[in-house]
C-alpha positions as CSV (number, residue, x, y, z in Angstrom):
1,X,-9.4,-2.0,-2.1
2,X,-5.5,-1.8,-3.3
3,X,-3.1,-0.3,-0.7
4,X,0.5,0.0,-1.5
5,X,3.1,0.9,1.2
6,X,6.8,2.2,0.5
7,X,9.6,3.3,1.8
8,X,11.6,6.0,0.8
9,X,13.9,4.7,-0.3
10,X,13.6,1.4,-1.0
11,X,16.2,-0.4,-3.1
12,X,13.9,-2.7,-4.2
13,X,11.1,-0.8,-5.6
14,X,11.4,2.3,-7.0
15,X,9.0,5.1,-6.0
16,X,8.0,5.4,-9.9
17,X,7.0,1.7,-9.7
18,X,4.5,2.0,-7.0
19,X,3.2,5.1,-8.8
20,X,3.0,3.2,-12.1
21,X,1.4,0.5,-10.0
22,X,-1.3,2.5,-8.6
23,X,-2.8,4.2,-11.9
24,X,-2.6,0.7,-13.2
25,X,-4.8,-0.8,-10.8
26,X,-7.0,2.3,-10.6
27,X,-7.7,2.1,-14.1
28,X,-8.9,-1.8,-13.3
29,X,-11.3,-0.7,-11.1
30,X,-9.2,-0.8,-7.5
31,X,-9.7,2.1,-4.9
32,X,-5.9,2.2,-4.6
33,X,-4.6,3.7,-1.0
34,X,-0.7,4.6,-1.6
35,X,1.5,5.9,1.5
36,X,5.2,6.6,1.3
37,X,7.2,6.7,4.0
38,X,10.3,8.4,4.3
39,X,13.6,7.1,5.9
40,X,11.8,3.2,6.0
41,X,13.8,0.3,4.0
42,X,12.1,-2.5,2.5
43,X,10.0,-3.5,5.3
44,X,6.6,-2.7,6.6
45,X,5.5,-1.0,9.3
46,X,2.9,-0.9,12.1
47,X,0.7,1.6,10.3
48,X,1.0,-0.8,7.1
49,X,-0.5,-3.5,9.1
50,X,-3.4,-1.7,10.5
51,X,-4.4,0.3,7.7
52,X,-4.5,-2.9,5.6
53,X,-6.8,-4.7,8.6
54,X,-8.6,-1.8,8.5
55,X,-9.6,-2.2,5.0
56,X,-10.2,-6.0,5.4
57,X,-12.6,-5.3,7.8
58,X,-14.5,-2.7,6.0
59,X,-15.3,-5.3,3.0
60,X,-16.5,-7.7,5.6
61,X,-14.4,-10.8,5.1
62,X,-11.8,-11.3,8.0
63,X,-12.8,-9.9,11.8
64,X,-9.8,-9.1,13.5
């Protein structure tokens, strides 16, 4: 599992980036979860957080 977060906008990556980003690592096999999020900077948020623990506890290797 992939997940990439972004803000929108961020003036360090570039929406088309992540977007490029994601078809990349679907095409490698990755179940790729992408969120934007409007009016966030470059930072991440709580929702980042827990739907990335989330996913780490679904493939079984960290219990949080």
């Amino acid at each position: 599992p992939v997940f990439l977060g972004c803000g929108v906008p961020d003036a360090h990556i570039p929406q088309a980036r992540v977007l490029e980003s994601a078809q990349a690592l679907e095409k490698l096999g990755g179940q790729v979860t992408t969120r934007f999020y409007p009016g966030m900077s470059h930072t991440i948020n709580d929702e980042e957080i827990q739907t990335v623990k989330e996913m780490l506890a679904e493939i079984g290797r960290f219990i949080f």
